[in-house]
N, C-alpha and C positions, 0 to 999 in steps of 0.2 A: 504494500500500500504506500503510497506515496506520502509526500509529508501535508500537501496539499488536502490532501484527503482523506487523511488522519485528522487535521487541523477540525475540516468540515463533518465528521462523522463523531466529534469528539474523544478519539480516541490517543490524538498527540499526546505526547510525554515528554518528560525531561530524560528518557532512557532511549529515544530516538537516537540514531546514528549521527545528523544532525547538532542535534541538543548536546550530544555528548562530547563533539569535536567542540562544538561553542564554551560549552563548561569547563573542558580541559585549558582551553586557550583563556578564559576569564579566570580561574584559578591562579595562572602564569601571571595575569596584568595585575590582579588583588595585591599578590605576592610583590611583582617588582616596585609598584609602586607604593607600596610600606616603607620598602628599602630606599624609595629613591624622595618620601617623605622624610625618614631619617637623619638624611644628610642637608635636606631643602633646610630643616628646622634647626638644624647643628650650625650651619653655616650662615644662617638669618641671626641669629642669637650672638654667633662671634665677630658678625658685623655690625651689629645695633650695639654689642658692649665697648667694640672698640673704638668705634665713631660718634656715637649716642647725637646721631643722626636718623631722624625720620627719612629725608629726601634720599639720603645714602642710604637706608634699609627698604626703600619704596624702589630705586633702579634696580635691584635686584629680580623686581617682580616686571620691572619694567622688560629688563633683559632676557625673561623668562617669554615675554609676547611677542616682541618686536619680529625676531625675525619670521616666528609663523605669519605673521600678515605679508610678510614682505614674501616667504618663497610657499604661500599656500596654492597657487594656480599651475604653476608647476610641480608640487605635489599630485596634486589631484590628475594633472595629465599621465604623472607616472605611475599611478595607482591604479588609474583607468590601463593602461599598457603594460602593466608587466603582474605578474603572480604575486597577489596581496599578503598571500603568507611570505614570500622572501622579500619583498619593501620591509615587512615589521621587522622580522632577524635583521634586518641590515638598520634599522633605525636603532634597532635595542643595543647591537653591538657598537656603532657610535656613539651612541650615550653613553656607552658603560667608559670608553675610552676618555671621555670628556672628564668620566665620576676619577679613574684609574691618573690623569693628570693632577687632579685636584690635592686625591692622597700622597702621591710625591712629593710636591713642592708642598704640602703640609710637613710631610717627615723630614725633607730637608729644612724646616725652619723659612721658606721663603713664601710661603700663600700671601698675598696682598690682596687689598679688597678687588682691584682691579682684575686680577688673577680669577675672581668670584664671577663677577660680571661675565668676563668673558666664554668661563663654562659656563653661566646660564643658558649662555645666548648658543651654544652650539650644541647642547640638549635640546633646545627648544629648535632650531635645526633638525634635527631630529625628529621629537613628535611632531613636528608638520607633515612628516611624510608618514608616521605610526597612525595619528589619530585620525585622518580621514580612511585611511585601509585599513583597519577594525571595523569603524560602523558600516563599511562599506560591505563587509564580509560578514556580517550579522545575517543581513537578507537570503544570503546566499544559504543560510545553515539552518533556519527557522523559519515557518510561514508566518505570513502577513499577520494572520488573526492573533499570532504570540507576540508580536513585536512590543507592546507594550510593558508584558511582563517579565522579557530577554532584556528591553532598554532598561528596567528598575532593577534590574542586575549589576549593570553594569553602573551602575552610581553606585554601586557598594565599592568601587575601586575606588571614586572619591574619599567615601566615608572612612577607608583604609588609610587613603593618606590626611585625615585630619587628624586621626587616630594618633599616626606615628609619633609628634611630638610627646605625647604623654610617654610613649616610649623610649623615642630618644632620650630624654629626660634623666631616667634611669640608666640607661645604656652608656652615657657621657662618664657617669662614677667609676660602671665596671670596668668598660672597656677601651674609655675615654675618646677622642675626636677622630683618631685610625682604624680602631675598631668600627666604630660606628659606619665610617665610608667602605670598609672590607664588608660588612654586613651586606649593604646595601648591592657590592657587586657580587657577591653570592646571588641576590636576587635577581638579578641580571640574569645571569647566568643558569636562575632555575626556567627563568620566565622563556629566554631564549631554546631552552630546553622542549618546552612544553609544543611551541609552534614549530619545532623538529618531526614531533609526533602525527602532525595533522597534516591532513591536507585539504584545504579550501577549493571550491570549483569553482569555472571558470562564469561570470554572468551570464544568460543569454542573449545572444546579439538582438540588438531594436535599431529603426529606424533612428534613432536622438544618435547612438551608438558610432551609426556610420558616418551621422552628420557632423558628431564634433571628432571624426579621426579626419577629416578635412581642411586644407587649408595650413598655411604656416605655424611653427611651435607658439605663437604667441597667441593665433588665433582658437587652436585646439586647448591651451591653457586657459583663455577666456570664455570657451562653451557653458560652464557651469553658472556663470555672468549672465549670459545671453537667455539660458533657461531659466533662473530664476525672474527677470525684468520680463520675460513673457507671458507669467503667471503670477499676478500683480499680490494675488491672496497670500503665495508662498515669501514672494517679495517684502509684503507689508510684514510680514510676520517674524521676519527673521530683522530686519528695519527695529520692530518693539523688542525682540531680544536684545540686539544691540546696543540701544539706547538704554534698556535698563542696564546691562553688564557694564555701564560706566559707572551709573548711580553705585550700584551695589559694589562693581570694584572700587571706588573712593573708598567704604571704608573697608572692605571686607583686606585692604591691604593696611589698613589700621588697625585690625582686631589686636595684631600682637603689643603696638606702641600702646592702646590705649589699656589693655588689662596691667601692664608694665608700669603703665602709671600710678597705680593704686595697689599692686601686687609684686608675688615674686616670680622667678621663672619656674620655680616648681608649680608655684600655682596655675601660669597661665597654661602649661603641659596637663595640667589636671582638669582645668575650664573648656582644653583645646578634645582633650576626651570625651571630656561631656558635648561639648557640639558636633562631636565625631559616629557618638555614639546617636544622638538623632538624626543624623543624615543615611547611617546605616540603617536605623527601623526604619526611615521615610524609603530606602531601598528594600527593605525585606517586606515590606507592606507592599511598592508597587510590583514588586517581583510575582507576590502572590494574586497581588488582585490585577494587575495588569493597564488601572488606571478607569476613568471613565468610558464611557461607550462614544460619545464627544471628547475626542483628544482636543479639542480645542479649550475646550472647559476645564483641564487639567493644569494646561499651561497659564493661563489667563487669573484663574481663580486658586494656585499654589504660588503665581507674582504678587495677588492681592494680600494672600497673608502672609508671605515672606517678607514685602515691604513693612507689616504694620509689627512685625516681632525687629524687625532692622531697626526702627525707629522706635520699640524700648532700651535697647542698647544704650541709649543717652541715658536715658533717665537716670540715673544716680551711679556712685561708683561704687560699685558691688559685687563683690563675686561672685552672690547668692543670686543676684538680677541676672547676672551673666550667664549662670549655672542653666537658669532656665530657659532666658528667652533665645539662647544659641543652639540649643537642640531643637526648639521649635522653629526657629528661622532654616535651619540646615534638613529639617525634617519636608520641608517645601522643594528641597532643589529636587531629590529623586521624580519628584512627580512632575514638577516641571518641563526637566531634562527630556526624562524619559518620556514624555506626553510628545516632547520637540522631535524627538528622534524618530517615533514611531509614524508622525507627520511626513516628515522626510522621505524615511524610506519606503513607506508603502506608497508614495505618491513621485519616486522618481524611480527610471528603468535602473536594471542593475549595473549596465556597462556603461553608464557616465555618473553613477554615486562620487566616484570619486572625485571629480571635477566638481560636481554640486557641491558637497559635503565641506572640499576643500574650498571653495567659496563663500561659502555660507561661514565657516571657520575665520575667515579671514576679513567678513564684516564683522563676527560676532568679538573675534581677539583682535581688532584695529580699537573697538572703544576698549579695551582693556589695558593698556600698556600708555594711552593717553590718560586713562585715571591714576595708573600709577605712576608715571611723571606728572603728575598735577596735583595728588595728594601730600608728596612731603610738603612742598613749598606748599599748599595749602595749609595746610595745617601748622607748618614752620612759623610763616609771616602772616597767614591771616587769621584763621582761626582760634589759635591758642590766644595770639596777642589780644583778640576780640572776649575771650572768656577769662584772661586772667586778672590780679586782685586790682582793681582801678581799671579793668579793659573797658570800653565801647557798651559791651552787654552784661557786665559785670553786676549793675546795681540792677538788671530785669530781669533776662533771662537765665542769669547766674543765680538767681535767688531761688530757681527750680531744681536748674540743675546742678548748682555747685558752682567754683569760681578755681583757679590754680589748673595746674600740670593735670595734662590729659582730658579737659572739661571742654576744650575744642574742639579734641578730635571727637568728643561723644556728639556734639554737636552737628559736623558731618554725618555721623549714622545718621540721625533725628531726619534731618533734611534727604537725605539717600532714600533712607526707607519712604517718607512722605511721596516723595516723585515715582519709585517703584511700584509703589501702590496704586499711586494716579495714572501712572504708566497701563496700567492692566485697568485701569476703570475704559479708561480711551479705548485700547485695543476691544472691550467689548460691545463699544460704540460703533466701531469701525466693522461696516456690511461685508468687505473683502475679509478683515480677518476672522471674522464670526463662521464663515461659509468655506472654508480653505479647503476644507474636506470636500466639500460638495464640487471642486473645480473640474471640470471635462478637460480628459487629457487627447488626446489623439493617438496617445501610444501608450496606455495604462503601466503601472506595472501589475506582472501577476498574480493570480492571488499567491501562490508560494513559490519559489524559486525551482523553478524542475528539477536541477540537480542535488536538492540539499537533502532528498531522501538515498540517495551514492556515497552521501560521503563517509568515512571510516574512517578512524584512527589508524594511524600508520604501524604495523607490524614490525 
Protein backbone atom coordinates (compact mmCIF):
# COMPACT_ATOMS: atom_id res chain seq x y z
CA UNK A 1 0.00 0.00 0.00
CA UNK A 2 1.26 3.10 -0.62
CA UNK A 3 1.87 5.85 1.76
CA UNK A 4 -0.78 7.97 -0.14
CA UNK A 5 -3.10 5.41 0.65
CA UNK A 6 -2.40 4.52 3.83
CA UNK A 7 -2.58 8.36 4.67
CA UNK A 8 -6.22 8.10 3.07
CA UNK A 9 -7.52 4.80 4.47
CA UNK A 10 -6.16 5.69 7.94
CA UNK A 11 -3.90 3.20 8.34
CA UNK A 12 -0.30 5.42 8.07
CA UNK A 13 2.04 5.07 10.89
CA UNK A 14 5.13 6.24 12.33
CA UNK A 15 6.58 2.44 11.44
CA UNK A 16 6.15 3.22 7.79
CA UNK A 17 9.31 2.81 5.63
CA UNK A 18 8.93 6.60 5.09
CA UNK A 19 8.36 7.69 8.67
CA UNK A 20 11.02 5.62 9.64
CA UNK A 21 13.90 7.13 7.37
CA UNK A 22 12.33 10.66 8.47
CA UNK A 23 12.67 9.67 12.32
CA UNK A 24 16.19 8.39 11.84
CA UNK A 25 17.20 11.47 10.02
CA UNK A 26 15.37 13.82 12.83
CA UNK A 27 16.92 11.99 15.68
CA UNK A 28 20.51 12.81 13.94
CA UNK A 29 19.35 16.86 13.77
CA UNK A 30 17.79 16.79 17.78
CA UNK A 31 21.12 15.28 18.43
CA UNK A 32 23.47 17.68 16.42
CA UNK A 33 21.83 20.53 17.25
CA UNK A 34 22.16 20.08 21.39
CA UNK A 35 25.78 19.95 20.49
CA UNK A 36 25.85 22.71 18.36
CA UNK A 37 23.50 24.77 21.18
CA UNK A 38 26.34 23.85 23.49
CA UNK A 39 28.93 25.79 22.01
CA UNK A 40 26.39 28.61 20.41
CA UNK A 41 25.78 29.25 24.43
CA UNK A 42 29.43 28.74 25.69
CA UNK A 43 30.79 31.09 23.26
CA UNK A 44 27.79 33.87 23.78
CA UNK A 45 28.52 33.81 27.46
CA UNK A 46 32.43 34.28 26.80
CA UNK A 47 31.69 37.10 24.67
CA UNK A 48 29.16 39.07 26.79
CA UNK A 49 31.76 38.53 29.81
CA UNK A 50 34.47 39.69 28.18
CA UNK A 51 33.10 42.69 26.30
CA UNK A 52 29.90 43.26 28.43
CA UNK A 53 28.74 44.57 25.39
CA UNK A 54 25.00 44.20 24.05
CA UNK A 55 25.83 45.30 20.40
CA UNK A 56 29.02 42.88 20.44
CA UNK A 57 26.99 39.96 21.81
CA UNK A 58 23.86 40.87 19.27
CA UNK A 59 26.78 40.48 15.93
CA UNK A 60 27.08 37.36 16.85
CA UNK A 61 23.41 36.58 16.05
CA UNK A 62 23.85 38.88 13.47
CA UNK A 63 26.73 36.62 11.91
CA UNK A 64 24.65 33.80 12.47
CA UNK A 65 21.85 35.23 9.56
CA UNK A 66 23.73 37.36 7.23
CA UNK A 67 25.19 35.06 5.16
CA UNK A 68 21.93 32.70 4.75
CA UNK A 69 20.05 35.69 3.16
CA UNK A 70 22.89 36.48 1.06
CA UNK A 71 23.66 32.60 -0.47
CA UNK A 72 19.85 31.39 0.19
CA UNK A 73 18.90 31.22 -3.92
CA UNK A 74 21.73 29.58 -4.64
CA UNK A 75 21.16 27.12 -2.05
CA UNK A 76 17.93 26.25 -3.08
CA UNK A 77 19.15 25.82 -6.83
CA UNK A 78 21.43 23.27 -5.54
CA UNK A 79 19.19 21.56 -3.50
CA UNK A 80 16.66 21.51 -6.22
CA UNK A 81 19.85 19.63 -8.55
CA UNK A 82 21.76 17.43 -6.61
CA UNK A 83 20.77 14.43 -3.98
CA UNK A 84 19.24 16.39 -0.67
CA UNK A 85 20.76 13.69 1.44
CA UNK A 86 24.55 14.41 0.35
CA UNK A 87 23.85 18.67 0.20
CA UNK A 88 23.05 17.95 4.21
CA UNK A 89 26.57 15.59 4.91
CA UNK A 90 28.32 18.18 3.19
CA UNK A 91 26.75 21.19 5.13
CA UNK A 92 27.01 19.14 8.44
CA UNK A 93 30.76 18.40 7.79
CA UNK A 94 31.49 22.02 7.00
CA UNK A 95 30.10 23.07 10.13
CA UNK A 96 31.74 20.68 12.06
CA UNK A 97 35.06 22.10 10.58
CA UNK A 98 34.13 25.66 11.34
CA UNK A 99 33.18 24.04 15.26
CA UNK A 100 36.92 21.88 14.86
CA UNK A 101 38.66 25.62 14.13
CA UNK A 102 37.16 27.24 16.96
CA UNK A 103 38.51 24.47 19.58
CA UNK A 104 42.12 25.15 18.26
CA UNK A 105 42.63 28.50 18.43
CA UNK A 106 40.75 28.01 21.92
CA UNK A 107 43.53 25.41 23.01
CA UNK A 108 46.18 27.58 21.74
CA UNK A 109 45.15 30.54 23.84
CA UNK A 110 44.38 32.69 20.60
CA UNK A 111 40.16 32.69 20.10
CA UNK A 112 39.36 36.46 19.69
CA UNK A 113 35.89 37.73 19.44
CA UNK A 114 36.42 38.24 15.93
CA UNK A 115 37.62 34.67 15.49
CA UNK A 116 33.75 34.12 16.94
CA UNK A 117 32.13 36.14 14.23
CA UNK A 118 33.69 34.74 11.66
CA UNK A 119 32.74 30.87 12.58
CA UNK A 120 29.38 32.08 12.94
CA UNK A 121 29.02 33.31 9.65
CA UNK A 122 30.56 30.15 7.81
CA UNK A 123 28.16 27.75 9.99
CA UNK A 124 25.60 29.70 8.82
CA UNK A 125 27.17 29.08 5.26
CA UNK A 126 26.26 26.13 5.94
CA UNK A 127 22.80 25.69 7.14
CA UNK A 128 21.79 27.77 4.19
CA UNK A 129 22.40 24.83 2.05
CA UNK A 130 21.01 22.07 5.35
CA UNK A 131 17.86 23.92 6.15
CA UNK A 132 16.06 24.24 2.82
CA UNK A 133 17.09 20.38 1.82
CA UNK A 134 15.60 18.90 5.07
CA UNK A 135 12.20 20.60 4.61
CA UNK A 136 12.51 19.87 1.23
CA UNK A 137 12.95 16.12 1.92
CA UNK A 138 10.20 15.83 4.51
CA UNK A 139 7.47 15.61 1.54
CA UNK A 140 9.26 13.30 -0.06
CA UNK A 141 9.04 10.67 3.08
CA UNK A 142 5.54 11.40 4.40
CA UNK A 143 2.08 12.29 2.89
CA UNK A 144 0.45 15.53 2.68
CA UNK A 145 -2.27 14.63 5.35
CA UNK A 146 0.93 14.09 8.07
CA UNK A 147 2.80 17.09 7.21
CA UNK A 148 1.51 18.91 10.18
CA UNK A 149 2.28 16.50 12.71
CA UNK A 150 6.01 15.57 10.94
CA UNK A 151 6.48 19.74 10.86
CA UNK A 152 5.75 19.67 15.16
CA UNK A 153 8.51 17.22 15.18
CA UNK A 154 10.75 18.97 13.89
CA UNK A 155 10.46 22.10 16.36
CA UNK A 156 11.41 19.74 18.86
CA UNK A 157 15.00 20.32 17.26
CA UNK A 158 14.54 23.96 18.26
CA UNK A 159 13.38 23.05 21.78
CA UNK A 160 16.70 20.92 21.99
CA UNK A 161 18.78 23.69 21.37
CA UNK A 162 17.16 26.13 23.91
CA UNK A 163 17.60 23.35 26.07
CA UNK A 164 21.22 23.17 25.66
CA UNK A 165 22.20 26.07 27.70
CA UNK A 166 20.96 24.73 30.98
CA UNK A 167 23.36 22.05 29.83
CA UNK A 168 26.11 23.74 28.95
CA UNK A 169 25.98 25.36 32.10
CA UNK A 170 26.81 22.20 33.98
CA UNK A 171 29.02 20.91 31.31
CA UNK A 172 31.51 24.32 31.52
CA UNK A 173 32.51 22.88 35.44
CA UNK A 174 33.03 19.28 34.26
CA UNK A 175 34.56 19.44 31.27
CA UNK A 176 35.06 23.03 30.82
CA UNK A 177 35.15 25.28 27.35
CA UNK A 178 37.02 22.09 25.11
CA UNK A 179 35.07 19.65 26.31
CA UNK A 180 32.01 21.24 25.62
CA UNK A 181 33.10 22.09 21.62
CA UNK A 182 34.54 18.14 21.58
CA UNK A 183 30.96 17.24 22.67
CA UNK A 184 29.31 19.02 20.22
CA UNK A 185 31.45 17.52 17.31
CA UNK A 186 30.77 14.06 18.49
CA UNK A 187 27.23 15.34 17.48
CA UNK A 188 28.36 16.12 14.36
CA UNK A 189 29.51 13.24 13.68
CA UNK A 190 26.41 11.03 15.16
CA UNK A 191 24.12 13.23 13.03
CA UNK A 192 26.35 12.96 9.88
CA UNK A 193 26.11 9.22 10.67
CA UNK A 194 22.50 8.83 10.61
CA UNK A 195 21.98 10.54 6.94
CA UNK A 196 24.62 7.76 5.92
CA UNK A 197 21.82 5.29 6.76
CA UNK A 198 19.16 6.61 4.44
CA UNK A 199 18.32 7.23 1.49
CA UNK A 200 15.96 10.10 0.20
CA UNK A 201 14.08 9.94 -3.24
CA UNK A 202 14.29 11.79 -5.93
CA UNK A 203 10.84 14.55 -6.35
CA UNK A 204 8.69 13.94 -9.09
CA UNK A 205 9.37 15.92 -12.08
CA UNK A 206 6.39 18.90 -12.74
CA UNK A 207 5.88 21.39 -15.15
CA UNK A 208 7.38 24.42 -12.35
CA UNK A 209 10.32 21.68 -12.22
CA UNK A 210 11.35 22.03 -15.92
CA UNK A 211 10.59 25.78 -15.85
CA UNK A 212 12.89 26.85 -13.21
CA UNK A 213 15.85 24.24 -14.79
CA UNK A 214 15.60 27.14 -17.42
CA UNK A 215 17.57 29.87 -18.32
CA UNK A 216 20.93 31.39 -16.74
CA UNK A 217 22.39 30.36 -12.99
CA UNK A 218 20.89 33.48 -11.75
CA UNK A 219 17.69 33.00 -13.27
CA UNK A 220 17.20 29.40 -12.09
CA UNK A 221 18.20 30.66 -8.50
CA UNK A 222 15.60 33.31 -8.76
CA UNK A 223 12.56 30.73 -9.80
CA UNK A 224 11.41 30.40 -6.14
CA UNK A 225 11.01 34.50 -6.21
CA UNK A 226 9.17 34.21 -9.24
CA UNK A 227 6.79 31.50 -7.68
CA UNK A 228 6.04 32.91 -4.62
CA UNK A 229 5.14 36.81 -6.30
CA UNK A 230 2.73 34.77 -8.54
CA UNK A 231 0.79 33.49 -5.78
CA UNK A 232 0.16 36.61 -3.83
CA UNK A 233 -1.79 34.40 -0.69
CA UNK A 234 1.77 32.58 -0.32
CA UNK A 235 3.42 35.96 -0.83
CA UNK A 236 1.60 37.95 1.70
CA UNK A 237 2.10 35.34 4.19
CA UNK A 238 5.58 34.77 4.30
CA UNK A 239 5.77 39.03 3.92
CA UNK A 240 3.64 38.79 8.00
CA UNK A 241 6.22 36.06 8.80
CA UNK A 242 8.89 38.40 8.07
CA UNK A 243 7.88 41.23 9.55
CA UNK A 244 7.13 39.65 12.79
CA UNK A 245 10.61 37.62 12.92
CA UNK A 246 12.08 41.21 13.25
CA UNK A 247 9.76 42.38 16.04
CA UNK A 248 10.38 39.05 17.97
CA UNK A 249 14.15 38.88 16.97
CA UNK A 250 14.61 42.50 18.68
CA UNK A 251 14.36 40.82 21.79
CA UNK A 252 14.38 37.34 21.57
CA UNK A 253 18.35 38.31 20.92
CA UNK A 254 17.92 40.10 24.23
CA UNK A 255 16.43 37.35 26.38
CA UNK A 256 20.20 36.52 27.49
CA UNK A 257 21.25 40.46 28.38
CA UNK A 258 18.10 41.11 29.92
CA UNK A 259 17.78 37.96 32.56
CA UNK A 260 21.61 38.86 33.17
CA UNK A 261 20.57 41.82 34.23
CA UNK A 262 18.62 40.87 37.30
CA UNK A 263 20.21 37.25 37.56
CA UNK A 264 23.01 34.94 37.32
CA UNK A 265 24.38 32.69 34.50
CA UNK A 266 23.32 29.65 36.39
CA UNK A 267 20.11 31.09 36.44
CA UNK A 268 19.46 32.33 33.15
CA UNK A 269 20.76 28.34 31.94
CA UNK A 270 17.86 27.27 34.36
CA UNK A 271 15.04 30.01 32.91
CA UNK A 272 16.78 29.07 29.21
CA UNK A 273 15.32 25.27 30.25
CA UNK A 274 12.24 26.28 31.24
CA UNK A 275 11.41 28.13 27.96
CA UNK A 276 13.08 25.04 26.27
CA UNK A 277 11.05 22.85 27.93
CA UNK A 278 7.79 24.78 26.51
CA UNK A 279 8.76 24.87 23.06
CA UNK A 280 9.25 21.07 23.33
CA UNK A 281 5.55 20.33 24.74
CA UNK A 282 4.35 23.02 22.08
CA UNK A 283 6.38 20.39 19.61
CA UNK A 284 5.05 17.01 21.34
CA UNK A 285 1.45 18.47 21.28
CA UNK A 286 1.63 19.57 17.51
CA UNK A 287 3.41 16.26 16.72
CA UNK A 288 0.46 14.45 18.11
CA UNK A 289 -2.26 16.56 17.01
CA UNK A 290 -0.98 17.72 14.00
CA UNK A 291 -2.35 21.28 14.30
CA UNK A 292 -5.66 22.70 13.09
CA UNK A 293 -7.69 21.59 10.09
CA UNK A 294 -7.12 25.43 8.98
CA UNK A 295 -3.27 25.67 8.96
CA UNK A 296 -3.98 29.06 8.59
CA UNK A 297 -5.55 29.45 11.99
CA UNK A 298 -2.45 27.99 13.53
CA UNK A 299 -0.18 30.36 12.22
CA UNK A 300 -2.09 33.44 12.79
CA UNK A 301 -3.61 32.73 16.09
CA UNK A 302 -0.10 30.92 17.93
CA UNK A 303 1.42 34.92 16.55
CA UNK A 304 -1.56 36.26 18.40
CA UNK A 305 -0.47 34.78 21.78
CA UNK A 306 3.07 34.48 21.27
CA UNK A 307 3.12 38.29 20.89
CA UNK A 308 0.96 38.83 24.16
CA UNK A 309 3.32 36.30 26.41
CA UNK A 310 6.53 38.54 24.43
CA UNK A 311 5.04 41.59 25.95
CA UNK A 312 4.86 40.11 29.63
CA UNK A 313 8.45 39.66 29.55
CA UNK A 314 8.69 43.44 30.48
CA UNK A 315 6.80 43.59 33.18
CA UNK A 316 8.95 43.23 36.13
CA UNK A 317 12.40 41.79 36.73
CA UNK A 318 11.73 38.31 37.79
CA UNK A 319 12.73 35.08 37.22
CA UNK A 320 9.46 33.80 38.50
CA UNK A 321 7.78 36.03 35.58
CA UNK A 322 10.37 34.60 33.22
CA UNK A 323 9.82 31.13 34.42
CA UNK A 324 6.50 31.23 33.10
CA UNK A 325 5.74 33.59 30.45
CA UNK A 326 8.86 31.88 28.32
CA UNK A 327 7.60 28.43 28.08
CA UNK A 328 4.38 29.98 27.06
CA UNK A 329 5.72 32.27 24.59
CA UNK A 330 8.11 29.28 23.04
CA UNK A 331 5.20 26.95 23.49
CA UNK A 332 3.47 29.09 20.31
CA UNK A 333 6.45 28.79 17.84
CA UNK A 334 5.85 24.75 17.34
CA UNK A 335 2.52 25.56 16.19
CA UNK A 336 3.30 28.37 14.22
CA UNK A 337 6.25 26.96 12.44
CA UNK A 338 4.84 23.82 11.93
CA UNK A 339 1.34 25.24 10.63
CA UNK A 340 4.03 27.53 8.15
CA UNK A 341 5.68 24.52 6.97
CA UNK A 342 2.90 22.30 6.28
CA UNK A 343 1.42 25.50 4.02
CA UNK A 344 4.49 25.34 2.14
CA UNK A 345 4.84 22.07 1.39
CA UNK A 346 1.74 20.79 0.50
CA UNK A 347 1.20 23.74 -1.62
CA UNK A 348 4.53 23.68 -3.76
CA UNK A 349 5.71 20.75 -6.24
CA UNK A 350 8.59 18.63 -4.81
CA UNK A 351 11.26 19.42 -7.44
CA UNK A 352 11.46 23.27 -6.96
CA UNK A 353 10.80 23.11 -2.73
CA UNK A 354 14.16 23.81 -2.67
CA UNK A 355 14.32 27.18 -4.46
CA UNK A 356 10.84 28.16 -2.76
CA UNK A 357 11.96 27.14 0.67
CA UNK A 358 15.24 28.77 0.14
CA UNK A 359 13.44 31.89 -0.63
CA UNK A 360 11.02 32.01 1.45
CA UNK A 361 14.29 31.53 4.18
CA UNK A 362 15.95 34.40 2.81
CA UNK A 363 12.95 36.81 3.23
CA UNK A 364 12.18 35.37 6.57
CA UNK A 365 16.30 35.44 7.83
CA UNK A 366 16.83 39.07 5.99
CA UNK A 367 14.55 40.80 8.95
CA UNK A 368 16.45 38.68 11.28
CA UNK A 369 20.19 39.69 11.28
CA UNK A 370 18.63 43.60 10.62
CA UNK A 371 17.08 43.10 14.22
CA UNK A 372 20.04 41.88 15.56
CA UNK A 373 22.36 44.76 14.23
CA UNK A 374 19.76 47.16 15.41
CA UNK A 375 19.04 45.66 18.99
CA UNK A 376 22.44 46.20 20.64
CA UNK A 377 22.75 49.88 19.70
CA UNK A 378 19.04 49.94 20.51
CA UNK A 379 19.19 49.05 23.52
CA UNK A 380 22.80 50.54 24.07
CA UNK A 381 21.91 54.26 23.20
CA UNK A 382 18.22 54.38 23.36
CA UNK A 383 16.54 52.22 25.20
CA UNK A 384 18.26 51.63 28.46
CA UNK A 385 19.23 55.41 28.48
CA UNK A 386 15.36 56.16 28.16
CA UNK A 387 14.59 53.71 31.24
CA UNK A 388 17.34 54.50 33.48
CA UNK A 389 17.37 56.54 37.02
CA UNK A 390 16.59 60.35 35.62
CA UNK A 391 15.83 58.73 31.81
CA UNK A 392 13.14 60.28 29.56
CA UNK A 393 10.41 57.49 30.81
CA UNK A 394 11.93 57.12 34.15
CA UNK A 395 9.24 59.15 36.33
CA UNK A 396 6.12 57.06 33.84
CA UNK A 397 6.69 54.28 32.43
CA UNK A 398 9.52 53.37 34.88
CA UNK A 399 7.04 53.52 37.79
CA UNK A 400 5.44 50.03 36.19
CA UNK A 401 8.05 48.72 35.10
CA UNK A 402 11.06 49.52 37.14
CA UNK A 403 13.93 52.10 36.38
CA UNK A 404 18.07 50.83 36.07
CA UNK A 405 20.07 48.14 34.20
CA UNK A 406 18.01 45.94 31.83
CA UNK A 407 14.59 47.82 32.26
CA UNK A 408 15.18 48.89 28.47
CA UNK A 409 15.68 46.09 27.15
CA UNK A 410 12.40 44.75 28.84
CA UNK A 411 10.86 47.56 27.25
CA UNK A 412 11.63 46.37 23.64
CA UNK A 413 9.99 42.90 24.49
CA UNK A 414 6.79 45.02 25.61
CA UNK A 415 6.74 46.84 22.22
CA UNK A 416 7.97 43.52 20.16
CA UNK A 417 5.21 41.52 21.59
CA UNK A 418 2.50 44.55 21.01
CA UNK A 419 3.35 44.72 17.02
CA UNK A 420 3.49 40.67 16.89
CA UNK A 421 0.23 40.46 18.12
CA UNK A 422 -1.15 43.35 15.97
CA UNK A 423 0.95 41.68 13.20
CA UNK A 424 -1.42 38.46 13.40
CA UNK A 425 -4.67 40.74 14.18
CA UNK A 426 -3.93 42.26 10.21
CA UNK A 427 -2.89 39.02 8.78
CA UNK A 428 -6.52 37.81 9.76
CA UNK A 429 -7.88 40.87 8.11
CA UNK A 430 -6.12 40.35 5.05
CA UNK A 431 -8.69 38.13 2.34
CA UNK A 432 -5.34 36.68 0.56
CA UNK A 433 -3.98 35.59 3.62
CA UNK A 434 -7.02 34.17 5.21
CA UNK A 435 -7.60 32.00 1.81
CA UNK A 436 -3.88 30.62 1.06
CA UNK A 437 -5.12 27.37 1.30
CA UNK A 438 -7.95 27.76 -0.97
CA UNK A 439 -5.40 29.18 -3.85
CA UNK A 440 -5.72 27.06 -7.49
CA UNK A 441 -2.50 25.99 -8.53
CA UNK A 442 -2.03 24.77 -12.20
CA UNK A 443 0.28 22.12 -11.10
CA UNK A 444 -0.97 20.90 -7.46
CA UNK A 445 1.40 19.02 -5.46
CA UNK A 446 0.37 15.60 -4.62
CA UNK A 447 -1.44 14.39 -2.29
CA UNK A 448 1.71 12.19 -1.16
CA UNK A 449 4.96 11.83 -2.66
CA UNK A 450 4.93 8.49 -4.97
CA UNK A 451 8.04 7.53 -3.96
CA UNK A 452 8.07 7.80 -0.07
CA UNK A 453 6.39 4.45 0.36
CA UNK A 454 10.33 2.84 -1.60
CA UNK A 455 12.20 4.31 0.62
CA UNK A 456 14.39 2.16 3.26
CA UNK A 457 16.92 2.42 5.49
CA UNK A 458 20.05 1.78 4.06
CA UNK A 459 21.51 -1.89 4.91
Amino acid sequence: MTASAQAQSGKWSWSDPGARTFLLIWVGQVVSLVGSGLTSFVLGVWVYQLTGSATQFALIFASASIPGVLLSPLAGEVVDRHDRRRVMIAADCGAALSTVTILVLFLGGRLEVWHVYLATAATAVCNAFQAPAYAASIPLLVPREQLGRVNGLVQVERAAAIISPALAAGLIAAVGVPGVIMIDLATFAFATGTLLLVRIPRPAATAHGAAAAQGTLLQRAGYGWRYLMERSGLMWLVVLLAVSNFFIGLASVMVQPLILSFSSVGMLGRLMLAGGSGMLAGSLVMGAWGGPKRRIHGVLGAMFLGGLFLFLHGLAPSALLIAFVAPAFLFTVPVMMGSTMAILQSRVPGDVQGRVFAATRMLLQAAVPLAYVSAGPLADYLFEPLMAPGGALAGSLGALIGVGDGRGVALMFMLSGLVAAGLAVAGSLNPRVRRVEDERDADPVPAAAPAAAGVQVAG
